[in-house]
VEXVOVO-581542 format. One line per 10 residues: number of its first residue (from 1); their letters; for each residue z, x, y of N, C-alpha, C, O. Coordinates in nm, 3 decimals. Layout:
N
NUM) A) Z/X/Y/Z/X/Y/Z/X/Y/Z/X/Y ~ ...;
END
This chain:
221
1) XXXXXXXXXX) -0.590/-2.070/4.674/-0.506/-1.995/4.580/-0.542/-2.028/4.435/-0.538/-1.940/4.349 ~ -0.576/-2.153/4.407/-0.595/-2.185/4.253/-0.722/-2.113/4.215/-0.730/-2.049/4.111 ~ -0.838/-2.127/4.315/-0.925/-2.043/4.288/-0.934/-1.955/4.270/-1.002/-1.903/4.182 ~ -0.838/-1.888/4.380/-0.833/-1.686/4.333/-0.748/-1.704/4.198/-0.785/-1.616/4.121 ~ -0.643/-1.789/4.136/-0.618/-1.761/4.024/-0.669/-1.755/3.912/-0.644/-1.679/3.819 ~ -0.773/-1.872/3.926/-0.907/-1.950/3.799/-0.976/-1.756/3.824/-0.958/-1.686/3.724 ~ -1.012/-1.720/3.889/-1.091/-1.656/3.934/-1.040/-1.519/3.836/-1.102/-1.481/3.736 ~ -0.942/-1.468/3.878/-0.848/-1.372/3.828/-0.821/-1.395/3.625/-0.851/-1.310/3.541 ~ -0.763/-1.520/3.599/-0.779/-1.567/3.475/-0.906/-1.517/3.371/-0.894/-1.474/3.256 ~ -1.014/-1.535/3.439/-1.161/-1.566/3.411/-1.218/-1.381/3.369/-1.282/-1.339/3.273;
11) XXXXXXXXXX) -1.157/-1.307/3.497/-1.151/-1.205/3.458/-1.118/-1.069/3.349/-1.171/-0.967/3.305 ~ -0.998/-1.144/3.343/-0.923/-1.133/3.278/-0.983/-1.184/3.098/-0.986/-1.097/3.011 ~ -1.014/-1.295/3.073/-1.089/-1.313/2.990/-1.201/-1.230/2.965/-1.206/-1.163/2.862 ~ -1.287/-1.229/3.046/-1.430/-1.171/3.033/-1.389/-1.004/2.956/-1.429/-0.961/2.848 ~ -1.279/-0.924/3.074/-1.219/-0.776/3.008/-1.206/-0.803/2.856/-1.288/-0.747/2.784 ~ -1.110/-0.884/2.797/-1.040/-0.954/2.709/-1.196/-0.927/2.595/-1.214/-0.839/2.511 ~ -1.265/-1.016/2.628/-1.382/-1.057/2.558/-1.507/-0.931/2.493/-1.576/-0.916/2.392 ~ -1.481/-0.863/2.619/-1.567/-0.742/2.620/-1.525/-0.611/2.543/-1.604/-0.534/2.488 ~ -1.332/-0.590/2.549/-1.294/-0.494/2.473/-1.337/-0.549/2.334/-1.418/-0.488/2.265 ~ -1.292/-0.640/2.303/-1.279/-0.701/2.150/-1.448/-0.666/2.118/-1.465/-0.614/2.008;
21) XXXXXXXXXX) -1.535/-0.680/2.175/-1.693/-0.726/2.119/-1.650/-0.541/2.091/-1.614/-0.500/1.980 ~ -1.663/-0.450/2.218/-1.659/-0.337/2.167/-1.666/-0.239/2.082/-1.735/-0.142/2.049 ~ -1.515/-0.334/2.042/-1.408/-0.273/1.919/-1.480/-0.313/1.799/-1.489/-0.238/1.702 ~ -1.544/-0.453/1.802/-1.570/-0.511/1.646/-1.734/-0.392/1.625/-1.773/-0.341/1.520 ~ -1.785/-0.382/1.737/-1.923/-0.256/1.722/-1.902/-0.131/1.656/-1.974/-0.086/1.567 ~ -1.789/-0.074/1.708/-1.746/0.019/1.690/-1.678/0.055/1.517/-1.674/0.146/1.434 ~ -1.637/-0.070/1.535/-1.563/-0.060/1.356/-1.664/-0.121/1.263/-1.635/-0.118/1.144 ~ -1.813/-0.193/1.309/-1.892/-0.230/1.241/-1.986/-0.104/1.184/-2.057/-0.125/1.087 ~ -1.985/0.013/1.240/-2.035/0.131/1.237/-1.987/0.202/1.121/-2.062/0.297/1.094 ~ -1.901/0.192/1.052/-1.822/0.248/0.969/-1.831/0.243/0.831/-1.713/0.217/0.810;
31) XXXXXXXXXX) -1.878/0.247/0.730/-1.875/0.187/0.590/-1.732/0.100/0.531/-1.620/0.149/0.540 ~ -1.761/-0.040/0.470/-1.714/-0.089/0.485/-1.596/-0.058/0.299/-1.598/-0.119/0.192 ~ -1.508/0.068/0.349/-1.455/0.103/0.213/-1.344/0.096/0.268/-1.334/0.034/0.374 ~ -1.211/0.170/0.197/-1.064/0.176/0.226/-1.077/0.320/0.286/-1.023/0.340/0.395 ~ -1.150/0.430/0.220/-1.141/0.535/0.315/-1.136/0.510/0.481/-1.045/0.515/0.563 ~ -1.233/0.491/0.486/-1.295/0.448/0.612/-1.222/0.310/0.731/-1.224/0.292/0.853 ~ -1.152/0.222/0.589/-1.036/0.123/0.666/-0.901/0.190/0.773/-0.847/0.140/0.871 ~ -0.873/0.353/0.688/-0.765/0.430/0.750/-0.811/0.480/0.843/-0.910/0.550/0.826 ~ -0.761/0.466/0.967/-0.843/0.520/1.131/-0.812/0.701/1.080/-0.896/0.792/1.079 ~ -0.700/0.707/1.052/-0.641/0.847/1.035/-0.752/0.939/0.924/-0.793/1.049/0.962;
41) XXXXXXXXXX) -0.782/0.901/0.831/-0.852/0.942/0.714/-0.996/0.966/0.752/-1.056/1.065/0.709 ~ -1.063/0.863/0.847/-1.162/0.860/0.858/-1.223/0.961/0.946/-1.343/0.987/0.953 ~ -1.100/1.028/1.033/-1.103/1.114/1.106/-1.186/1.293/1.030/-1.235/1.394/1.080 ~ -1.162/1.250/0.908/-1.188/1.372/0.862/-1.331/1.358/0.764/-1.373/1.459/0.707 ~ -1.384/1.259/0.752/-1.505/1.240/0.683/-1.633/1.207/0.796/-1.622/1.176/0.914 ~ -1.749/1.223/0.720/-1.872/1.215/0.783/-1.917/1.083/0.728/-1.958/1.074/0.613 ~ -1.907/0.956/0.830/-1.991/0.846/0.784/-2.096/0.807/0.778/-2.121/0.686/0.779 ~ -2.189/0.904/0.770/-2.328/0.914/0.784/-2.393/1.010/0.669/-2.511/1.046/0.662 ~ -2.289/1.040/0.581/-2.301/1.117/0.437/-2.252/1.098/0.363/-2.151/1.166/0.341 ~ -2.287/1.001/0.284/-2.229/0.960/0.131/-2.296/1.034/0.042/-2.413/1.005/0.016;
51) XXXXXXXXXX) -2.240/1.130/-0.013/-2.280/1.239/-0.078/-2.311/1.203/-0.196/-2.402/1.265/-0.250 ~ -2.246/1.097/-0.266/-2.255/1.075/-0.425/-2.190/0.938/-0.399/-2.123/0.911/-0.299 ~ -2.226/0.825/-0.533/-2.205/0.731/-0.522/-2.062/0.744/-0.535/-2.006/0.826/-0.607 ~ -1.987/0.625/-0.432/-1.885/0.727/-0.461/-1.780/0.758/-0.364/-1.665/0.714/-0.355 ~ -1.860/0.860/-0.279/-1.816/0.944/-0.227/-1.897/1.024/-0.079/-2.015/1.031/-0.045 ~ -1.762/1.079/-0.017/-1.850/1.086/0.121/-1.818/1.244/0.156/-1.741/1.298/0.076 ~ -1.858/1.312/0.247/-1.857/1.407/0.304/-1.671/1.436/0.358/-1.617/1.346/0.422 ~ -1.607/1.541/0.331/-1.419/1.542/0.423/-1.489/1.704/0.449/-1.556/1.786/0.386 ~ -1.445/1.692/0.543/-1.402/1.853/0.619/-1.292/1.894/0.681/-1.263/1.850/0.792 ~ -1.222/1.978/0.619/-1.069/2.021/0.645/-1.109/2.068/0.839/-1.200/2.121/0.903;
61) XXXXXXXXXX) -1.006/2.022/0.857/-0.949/1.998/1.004/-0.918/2.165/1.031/-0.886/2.197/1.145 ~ -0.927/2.251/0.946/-0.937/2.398/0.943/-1.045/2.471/0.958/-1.068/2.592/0.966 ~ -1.135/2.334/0.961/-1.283/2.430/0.947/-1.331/2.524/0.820/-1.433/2.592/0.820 ~ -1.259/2.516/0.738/-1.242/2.631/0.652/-1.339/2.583/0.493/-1.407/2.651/0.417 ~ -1.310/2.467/0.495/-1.409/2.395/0.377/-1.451/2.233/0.353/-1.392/2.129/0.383 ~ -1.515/2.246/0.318/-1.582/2.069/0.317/-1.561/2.022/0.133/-1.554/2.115/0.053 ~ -1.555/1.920/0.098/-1.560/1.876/-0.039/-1.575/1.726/-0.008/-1.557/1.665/0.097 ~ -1.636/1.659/-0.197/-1.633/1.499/-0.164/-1.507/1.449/-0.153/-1.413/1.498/-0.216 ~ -1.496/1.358/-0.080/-1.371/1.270/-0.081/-1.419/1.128/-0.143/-1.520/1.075/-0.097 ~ -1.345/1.068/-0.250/-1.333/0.951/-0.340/-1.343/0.817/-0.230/-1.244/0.782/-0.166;
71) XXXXXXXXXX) -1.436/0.767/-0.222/-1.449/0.640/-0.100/-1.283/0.544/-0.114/-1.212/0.501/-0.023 ~ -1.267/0.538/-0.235/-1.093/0.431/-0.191/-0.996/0.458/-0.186/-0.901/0.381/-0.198 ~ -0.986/0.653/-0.156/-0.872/0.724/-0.151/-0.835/0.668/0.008/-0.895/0.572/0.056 ~ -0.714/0.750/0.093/-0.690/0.711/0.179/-0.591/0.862/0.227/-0.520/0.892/0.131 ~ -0.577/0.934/0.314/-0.494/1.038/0.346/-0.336/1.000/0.369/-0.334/0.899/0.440 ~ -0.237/1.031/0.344/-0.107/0.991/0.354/-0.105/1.076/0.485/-0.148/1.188/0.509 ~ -0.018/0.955/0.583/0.026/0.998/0.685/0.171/0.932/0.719/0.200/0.852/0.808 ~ 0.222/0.970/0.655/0.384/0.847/0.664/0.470/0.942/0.751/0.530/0.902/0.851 ~ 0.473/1.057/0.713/0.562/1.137/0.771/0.513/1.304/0.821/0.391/1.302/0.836 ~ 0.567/1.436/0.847/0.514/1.531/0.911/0.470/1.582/0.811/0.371/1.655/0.809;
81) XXXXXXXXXX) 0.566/1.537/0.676/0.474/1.645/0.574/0.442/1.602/0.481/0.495/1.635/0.375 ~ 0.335/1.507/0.490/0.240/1.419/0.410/0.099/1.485/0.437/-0.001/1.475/0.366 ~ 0.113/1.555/0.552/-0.032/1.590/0.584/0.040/1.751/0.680/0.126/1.710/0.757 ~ 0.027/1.881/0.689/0.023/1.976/0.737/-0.067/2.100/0.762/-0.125/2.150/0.666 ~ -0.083/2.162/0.907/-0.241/2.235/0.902/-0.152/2.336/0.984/-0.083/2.293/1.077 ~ -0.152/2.463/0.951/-0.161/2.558/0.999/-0.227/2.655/1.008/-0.235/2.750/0.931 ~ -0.295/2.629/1.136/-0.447/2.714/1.190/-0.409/2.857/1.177/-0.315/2.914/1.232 ~ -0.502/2.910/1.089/-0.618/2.926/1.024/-0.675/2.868/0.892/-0.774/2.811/0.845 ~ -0.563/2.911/0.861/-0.617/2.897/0.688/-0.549/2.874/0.617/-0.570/2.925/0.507 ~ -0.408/2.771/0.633/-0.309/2.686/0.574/-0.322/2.520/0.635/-0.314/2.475/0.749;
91) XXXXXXXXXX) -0.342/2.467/0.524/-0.376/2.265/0.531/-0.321/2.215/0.388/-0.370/2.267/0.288 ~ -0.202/2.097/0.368/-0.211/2.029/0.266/-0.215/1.907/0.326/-0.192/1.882/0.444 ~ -0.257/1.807/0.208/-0.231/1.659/0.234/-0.239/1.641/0.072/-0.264/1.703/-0.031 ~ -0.199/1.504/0.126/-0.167/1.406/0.013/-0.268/1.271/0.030/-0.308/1.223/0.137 ~ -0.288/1.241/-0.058/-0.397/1.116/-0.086/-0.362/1.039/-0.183/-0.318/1.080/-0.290 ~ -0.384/0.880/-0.140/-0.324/0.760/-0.267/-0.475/0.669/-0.235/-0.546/0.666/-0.135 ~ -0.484/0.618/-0.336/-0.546/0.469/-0.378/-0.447/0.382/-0.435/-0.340/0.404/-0.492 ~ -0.515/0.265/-0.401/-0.412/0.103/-0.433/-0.541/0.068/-0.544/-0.647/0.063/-0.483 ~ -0.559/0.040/-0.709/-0.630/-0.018/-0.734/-0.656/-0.158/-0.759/-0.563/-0.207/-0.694 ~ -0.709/-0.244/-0.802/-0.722/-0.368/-0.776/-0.612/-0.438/-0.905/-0.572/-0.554/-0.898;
101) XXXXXXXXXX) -0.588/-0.373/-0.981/-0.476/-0.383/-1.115/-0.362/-0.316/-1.126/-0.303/-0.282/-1.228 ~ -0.322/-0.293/-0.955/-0.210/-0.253/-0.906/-0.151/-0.069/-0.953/-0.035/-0.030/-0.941 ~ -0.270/0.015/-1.005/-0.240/0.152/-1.068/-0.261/0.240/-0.970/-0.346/0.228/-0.881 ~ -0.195/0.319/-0.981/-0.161/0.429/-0.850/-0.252/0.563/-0.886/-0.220/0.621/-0.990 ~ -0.361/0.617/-0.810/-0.390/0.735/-0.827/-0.347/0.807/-0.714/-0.364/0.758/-0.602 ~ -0.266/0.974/-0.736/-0.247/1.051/-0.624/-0.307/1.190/-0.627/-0.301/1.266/-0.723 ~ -0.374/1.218/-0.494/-0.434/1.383/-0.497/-0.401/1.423/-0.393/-0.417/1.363/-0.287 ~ -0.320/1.591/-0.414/-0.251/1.675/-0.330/-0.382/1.772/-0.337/-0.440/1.798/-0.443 ~ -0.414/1.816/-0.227/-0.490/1.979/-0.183/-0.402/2.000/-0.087/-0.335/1.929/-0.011 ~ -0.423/2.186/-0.118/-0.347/2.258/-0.064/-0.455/2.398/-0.036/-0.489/2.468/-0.130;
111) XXXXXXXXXX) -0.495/2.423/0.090/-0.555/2.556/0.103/-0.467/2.646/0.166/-0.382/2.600/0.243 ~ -0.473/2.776/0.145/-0.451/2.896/0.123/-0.454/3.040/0.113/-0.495/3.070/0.001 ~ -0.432/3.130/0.176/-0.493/3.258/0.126/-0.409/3.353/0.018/-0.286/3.344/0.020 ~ -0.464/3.433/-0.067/-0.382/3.459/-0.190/-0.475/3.587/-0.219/-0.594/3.602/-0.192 ~ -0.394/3.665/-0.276/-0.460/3.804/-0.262/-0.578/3.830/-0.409/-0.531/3.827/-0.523 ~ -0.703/3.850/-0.391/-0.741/3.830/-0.503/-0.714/3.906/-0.611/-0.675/3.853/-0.715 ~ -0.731/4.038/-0.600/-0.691/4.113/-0.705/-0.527/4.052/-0.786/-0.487/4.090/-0.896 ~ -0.461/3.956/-0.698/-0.342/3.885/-0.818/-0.377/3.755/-0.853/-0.297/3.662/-0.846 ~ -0.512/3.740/-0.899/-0.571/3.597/-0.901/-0.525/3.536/-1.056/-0.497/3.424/-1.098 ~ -0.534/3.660/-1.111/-0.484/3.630/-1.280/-0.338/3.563/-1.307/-0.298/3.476/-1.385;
121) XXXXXXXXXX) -0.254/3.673/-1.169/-0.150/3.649/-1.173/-0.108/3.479/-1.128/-0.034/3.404/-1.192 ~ -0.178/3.451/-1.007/-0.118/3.272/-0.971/-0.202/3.197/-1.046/-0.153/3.085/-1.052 ~ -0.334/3.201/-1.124/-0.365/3.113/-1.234/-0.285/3.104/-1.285/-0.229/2.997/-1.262 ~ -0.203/3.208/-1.404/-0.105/3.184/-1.507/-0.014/3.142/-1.477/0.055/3.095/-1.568 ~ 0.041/3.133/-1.332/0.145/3.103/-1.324/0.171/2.938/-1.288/0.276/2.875/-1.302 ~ 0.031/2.887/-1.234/0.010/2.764/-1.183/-0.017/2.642/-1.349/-0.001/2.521/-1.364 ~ -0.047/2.714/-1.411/-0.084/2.638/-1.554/0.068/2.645/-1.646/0.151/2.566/-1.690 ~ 0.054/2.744/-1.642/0.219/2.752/-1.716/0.337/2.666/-1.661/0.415/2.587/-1.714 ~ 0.324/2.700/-1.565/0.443/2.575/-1.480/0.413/2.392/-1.520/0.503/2.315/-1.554 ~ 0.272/2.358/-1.503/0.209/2.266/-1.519/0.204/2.224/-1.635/0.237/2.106/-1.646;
131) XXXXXXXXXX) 0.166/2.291/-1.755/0.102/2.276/-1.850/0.145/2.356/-2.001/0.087/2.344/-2.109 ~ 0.244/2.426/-1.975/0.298/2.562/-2.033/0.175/2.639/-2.096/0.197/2.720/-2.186 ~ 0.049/2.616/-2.052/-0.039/2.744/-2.101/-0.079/2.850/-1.972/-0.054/2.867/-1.853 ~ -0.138/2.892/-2.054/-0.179/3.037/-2.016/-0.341/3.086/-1.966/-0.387/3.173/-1.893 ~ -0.387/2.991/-2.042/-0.577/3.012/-2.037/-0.639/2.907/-1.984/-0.726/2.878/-2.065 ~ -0.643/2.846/-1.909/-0.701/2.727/-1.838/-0.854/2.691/-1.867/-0.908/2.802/-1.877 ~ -0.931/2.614/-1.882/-1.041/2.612/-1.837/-1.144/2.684/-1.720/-1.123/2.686/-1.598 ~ -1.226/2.723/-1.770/-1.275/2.810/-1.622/-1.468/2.734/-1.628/-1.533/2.688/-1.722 ~ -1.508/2.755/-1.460/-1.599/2.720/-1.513/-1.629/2.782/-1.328/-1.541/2.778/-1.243 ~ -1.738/2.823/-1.308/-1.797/2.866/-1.202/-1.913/2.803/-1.100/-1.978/2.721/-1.166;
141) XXXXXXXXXX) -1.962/2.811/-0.964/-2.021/2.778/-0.893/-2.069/2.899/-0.831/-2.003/3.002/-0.843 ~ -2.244/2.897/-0.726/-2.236/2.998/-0.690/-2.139/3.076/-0.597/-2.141/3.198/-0.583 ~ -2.071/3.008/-0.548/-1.969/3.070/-0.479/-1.773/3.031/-0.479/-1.683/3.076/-0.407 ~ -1.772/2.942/-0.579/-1.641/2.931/-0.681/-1.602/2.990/-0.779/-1.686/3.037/-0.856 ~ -1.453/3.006/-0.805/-1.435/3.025/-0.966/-1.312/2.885/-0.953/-1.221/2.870/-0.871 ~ -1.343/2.819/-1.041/-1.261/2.716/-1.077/-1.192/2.713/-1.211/-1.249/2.731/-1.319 ~ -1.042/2.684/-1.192/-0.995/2.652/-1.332/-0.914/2.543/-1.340/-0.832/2.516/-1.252 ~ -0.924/2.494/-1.413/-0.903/2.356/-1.448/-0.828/2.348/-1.564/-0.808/2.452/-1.626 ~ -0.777/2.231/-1.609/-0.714/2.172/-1.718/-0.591/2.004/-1.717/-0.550/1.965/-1.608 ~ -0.567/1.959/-1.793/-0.510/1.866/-1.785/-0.453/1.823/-1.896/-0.499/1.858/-2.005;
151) XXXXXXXXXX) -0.317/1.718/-1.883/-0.237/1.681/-1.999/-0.199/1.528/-1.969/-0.255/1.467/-1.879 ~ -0.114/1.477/-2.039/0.003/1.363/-2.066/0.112/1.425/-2.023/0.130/1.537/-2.069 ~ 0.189/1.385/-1.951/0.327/1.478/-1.907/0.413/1.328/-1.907/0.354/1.222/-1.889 ~ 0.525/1.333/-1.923/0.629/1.255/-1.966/0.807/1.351/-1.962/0.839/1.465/-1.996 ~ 0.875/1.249/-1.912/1.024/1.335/-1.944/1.133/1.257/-2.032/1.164/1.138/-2.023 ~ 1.186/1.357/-2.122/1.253/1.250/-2.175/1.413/1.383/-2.146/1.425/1.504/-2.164 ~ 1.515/1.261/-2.089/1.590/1.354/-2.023/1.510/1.419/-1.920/1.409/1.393/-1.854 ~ 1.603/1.526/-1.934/1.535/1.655/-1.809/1.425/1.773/-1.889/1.366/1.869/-1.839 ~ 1.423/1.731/-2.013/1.298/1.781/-2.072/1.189/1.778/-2.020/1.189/1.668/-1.963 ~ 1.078/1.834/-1.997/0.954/1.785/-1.981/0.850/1.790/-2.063/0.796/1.896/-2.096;
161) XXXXXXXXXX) 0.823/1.702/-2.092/0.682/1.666/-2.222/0.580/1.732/-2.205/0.528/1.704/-2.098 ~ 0.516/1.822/-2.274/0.342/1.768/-2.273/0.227/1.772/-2.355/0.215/1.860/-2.440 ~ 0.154/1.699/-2.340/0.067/1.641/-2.431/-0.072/1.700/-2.373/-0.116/1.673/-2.262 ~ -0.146/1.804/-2.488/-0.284/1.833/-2.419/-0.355/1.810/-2.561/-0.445/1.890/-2.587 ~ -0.322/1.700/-2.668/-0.411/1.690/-2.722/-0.491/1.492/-2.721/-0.427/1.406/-2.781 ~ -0.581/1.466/-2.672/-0.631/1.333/-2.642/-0.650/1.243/-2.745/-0.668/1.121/-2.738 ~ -0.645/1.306/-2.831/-0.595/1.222/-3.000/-0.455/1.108/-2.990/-0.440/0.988/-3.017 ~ -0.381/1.200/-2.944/-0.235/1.101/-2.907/-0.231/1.043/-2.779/-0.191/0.927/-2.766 ~ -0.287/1.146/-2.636/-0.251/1.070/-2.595/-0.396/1.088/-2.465/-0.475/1.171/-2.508 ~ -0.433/1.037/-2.348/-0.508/1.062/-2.277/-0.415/1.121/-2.134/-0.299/1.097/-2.101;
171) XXXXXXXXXX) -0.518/1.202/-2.073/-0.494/1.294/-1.945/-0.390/1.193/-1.849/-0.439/1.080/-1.854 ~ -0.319/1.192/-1.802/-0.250/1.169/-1.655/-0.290/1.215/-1.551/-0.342/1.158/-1.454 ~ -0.258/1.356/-1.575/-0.210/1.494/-1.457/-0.320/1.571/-1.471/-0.364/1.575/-1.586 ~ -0.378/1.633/-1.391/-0.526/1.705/-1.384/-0.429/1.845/-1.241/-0.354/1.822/-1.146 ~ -0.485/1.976/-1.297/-0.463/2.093/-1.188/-0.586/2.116/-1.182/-0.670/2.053/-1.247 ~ -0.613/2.221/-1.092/-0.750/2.292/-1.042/-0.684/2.403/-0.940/-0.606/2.388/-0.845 ~ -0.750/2.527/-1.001/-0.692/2.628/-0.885/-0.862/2.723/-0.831/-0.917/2.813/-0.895 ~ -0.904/2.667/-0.710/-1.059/2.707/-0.662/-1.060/2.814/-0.619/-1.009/2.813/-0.507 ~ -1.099/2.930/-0.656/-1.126/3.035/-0.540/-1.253/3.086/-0.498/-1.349/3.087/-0.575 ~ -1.258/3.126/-0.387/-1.365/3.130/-0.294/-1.434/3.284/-0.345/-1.373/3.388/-0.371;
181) XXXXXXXXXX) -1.537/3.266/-0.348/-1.580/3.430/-0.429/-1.612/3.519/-0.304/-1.657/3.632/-0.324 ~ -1.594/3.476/-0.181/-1.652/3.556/-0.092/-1.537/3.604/0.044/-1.564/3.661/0.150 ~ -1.364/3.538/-0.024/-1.302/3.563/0.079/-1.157/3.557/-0.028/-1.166/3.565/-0.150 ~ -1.026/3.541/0.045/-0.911/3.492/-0.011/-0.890/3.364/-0.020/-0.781/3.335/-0.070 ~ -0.966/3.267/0.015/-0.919/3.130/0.064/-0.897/3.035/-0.058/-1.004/2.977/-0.078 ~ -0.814/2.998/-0.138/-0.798/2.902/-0.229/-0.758/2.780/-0.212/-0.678/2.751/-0.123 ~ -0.812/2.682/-0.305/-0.728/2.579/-0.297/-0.651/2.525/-0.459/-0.691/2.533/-0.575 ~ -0.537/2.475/-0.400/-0.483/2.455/-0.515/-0.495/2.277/-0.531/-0.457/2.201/-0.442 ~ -0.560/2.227/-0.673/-0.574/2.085/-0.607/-0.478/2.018/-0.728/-0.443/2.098/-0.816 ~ -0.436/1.896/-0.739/-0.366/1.827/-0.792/-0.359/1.629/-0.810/-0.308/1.552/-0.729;
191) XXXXXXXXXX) -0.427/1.592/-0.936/-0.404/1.488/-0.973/-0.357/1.410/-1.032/-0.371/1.432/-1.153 ~ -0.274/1.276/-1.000/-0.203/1.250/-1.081/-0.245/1.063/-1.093/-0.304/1.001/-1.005 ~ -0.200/1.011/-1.212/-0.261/0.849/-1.234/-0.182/0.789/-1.310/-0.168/0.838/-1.422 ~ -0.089/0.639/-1.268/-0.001/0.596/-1.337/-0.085/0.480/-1.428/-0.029/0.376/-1.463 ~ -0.234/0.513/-1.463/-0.295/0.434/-1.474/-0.330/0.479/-1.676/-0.369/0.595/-1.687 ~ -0.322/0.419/-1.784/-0.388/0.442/-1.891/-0.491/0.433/-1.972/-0.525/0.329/-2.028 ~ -0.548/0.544/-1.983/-0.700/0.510/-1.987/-0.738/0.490/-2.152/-0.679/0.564/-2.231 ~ -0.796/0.430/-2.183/-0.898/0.472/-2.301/-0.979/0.598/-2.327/-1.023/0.651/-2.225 ~ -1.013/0.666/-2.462/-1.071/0.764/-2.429/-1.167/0.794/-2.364/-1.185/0.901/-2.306 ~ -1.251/0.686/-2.369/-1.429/0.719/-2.288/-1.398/0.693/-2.185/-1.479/0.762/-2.122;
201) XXXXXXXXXX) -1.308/0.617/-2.074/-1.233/0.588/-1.975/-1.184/0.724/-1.902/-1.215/0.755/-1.787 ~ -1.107/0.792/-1.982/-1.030/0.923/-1.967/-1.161/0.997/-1.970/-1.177/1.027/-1.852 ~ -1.266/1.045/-2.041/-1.379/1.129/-2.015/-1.450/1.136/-1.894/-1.502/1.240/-1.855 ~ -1.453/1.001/-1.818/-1.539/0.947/-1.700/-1.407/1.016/-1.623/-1.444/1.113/-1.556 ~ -1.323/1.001/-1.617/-1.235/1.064/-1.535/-1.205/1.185/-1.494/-1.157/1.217/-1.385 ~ -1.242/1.272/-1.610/-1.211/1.386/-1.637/-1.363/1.444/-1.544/-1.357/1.517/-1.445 ~ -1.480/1.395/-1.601/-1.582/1.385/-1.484/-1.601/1.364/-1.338/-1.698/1.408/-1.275 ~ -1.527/1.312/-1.299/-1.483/1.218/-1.167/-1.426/1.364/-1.100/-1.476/1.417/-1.000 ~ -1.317/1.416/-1.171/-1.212/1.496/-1.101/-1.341/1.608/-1.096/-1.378/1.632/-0.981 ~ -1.406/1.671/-1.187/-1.478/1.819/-1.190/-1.597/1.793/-1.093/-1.639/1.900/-1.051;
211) XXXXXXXXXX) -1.661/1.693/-1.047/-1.690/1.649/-0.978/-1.649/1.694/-0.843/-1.722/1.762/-0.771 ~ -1.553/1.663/-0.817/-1.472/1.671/-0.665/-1.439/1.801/-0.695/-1.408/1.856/-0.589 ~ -1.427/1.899/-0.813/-1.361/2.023/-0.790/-1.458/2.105/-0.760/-1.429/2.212/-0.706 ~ -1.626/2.066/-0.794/-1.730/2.154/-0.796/-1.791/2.119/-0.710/-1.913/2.141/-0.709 ~ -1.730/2.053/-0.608/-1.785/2.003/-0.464/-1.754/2.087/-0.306/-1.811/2.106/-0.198 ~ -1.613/2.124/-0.381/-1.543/2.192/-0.256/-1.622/2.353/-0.217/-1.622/2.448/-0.295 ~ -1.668/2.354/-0.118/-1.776/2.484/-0.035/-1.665/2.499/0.059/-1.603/2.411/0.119 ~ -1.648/2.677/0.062/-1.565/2.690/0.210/-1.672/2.764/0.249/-1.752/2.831/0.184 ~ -1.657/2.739/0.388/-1.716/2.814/0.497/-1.746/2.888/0.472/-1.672/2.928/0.383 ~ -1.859/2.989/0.499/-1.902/3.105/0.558/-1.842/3.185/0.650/-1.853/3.143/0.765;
221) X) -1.766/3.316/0.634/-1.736/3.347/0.742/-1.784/3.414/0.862/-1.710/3.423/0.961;
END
């Protein structure tokens, strides 16, 4: 009997020994970032394409478009609607980084279909809400139209502040509204940073974001 137990024990170990070696192979495969730390997040990137220093390959779980994803972002999954996909062509999530000086960056995408001929109409209306303007930045890809812009936003009371000149103050809040030149499919993207930059700081940033906005390709249909 002690033997069949030693015996059984031993087994038991060896299983023990063999999942773990497995597991450590398996997660040794992986780039060793915070993206890639989130089992959930990692689900949606290609670890075998680091597209830009940087940054790696995400493909919406819609099939619908690929863009870079920021290597120390991480996908929020806390609750049902931190992350939502409704097949076909409706997906948002939410995305945070922890930085090493404790500053919070957050990015919301949201894809979409939206009728183009009222494209004028949800630009203005997405900046104005945001930003109280009217004329956004525009800037094109062969198969994007992107508009962009960004401020200082602050509340004092239930007022809401904002600041779009970088003299006083530098960017926070960054919008982007992408549309696809070859279908309805938009995305509406959204950044935000409790972090304060310097100006040449804030420029690299402002780079960083147009970057990721002139990255996003949807599908072919």
């Amino acid at each position: 009997m002690k033997n069949y137990t030693k015996t059984i024990i031993a087994v038991i170990i060896g299983i023990t020994i063999s999942i773990g070696g497995g597991w450590l192979i398996n997660e040794s495969r992986y780039p060793n970032v915070q993206a890639f730390d989130d089992h959930f997040t990692r689900k949606f990137l290609n670890k075998d394409k680091k597209v830009d220093d940087g940054f790696y390959e995400f493909e919406s779980k819609t099939g619908q478009y690929t863009m870079w994803f920021p290597e120390e972002y991480r996908i929020i999954h806390k609750d049902a609607s931190d992350y939502v996909k409704d097949d076909p062509y409706y997906e948002f999530l939410k995305a945070s980084n922890n930085s090493r000086d404790g500053y919070k960056g957050y990015i919301d995408i949201e894809l979409s279909e939206k009728k183009t001929n009222k494209e004028k109409i949800y630009v203005e209306g997405l900046f104005k809400k945001r930003f109280h303007i009217n004329n956004p930045q525009k800037i094109q890809t062969d198969t994007t139209r992107i508009y962009y812009d960004s401020a200082y936003i602050y509340f004092k009371g239930t007022d809401k502040r904002v600041i779009m000149d970088f003299n006083k103050r530098t960017s926070s809040t960054y919008a982007g509204y992408i549309a696809d030149k070859n279908s309805e499919r938009v995305i509406e993207f959204y950044f935000d940073s409790t972090e304060q930059l310097s100006e040449k700081s804030a420029e690299e940033r402002e780079e960083w974001i147009i970057k990721i906005l002139k990255s996003i390709t949807f599908k072919i249909e």
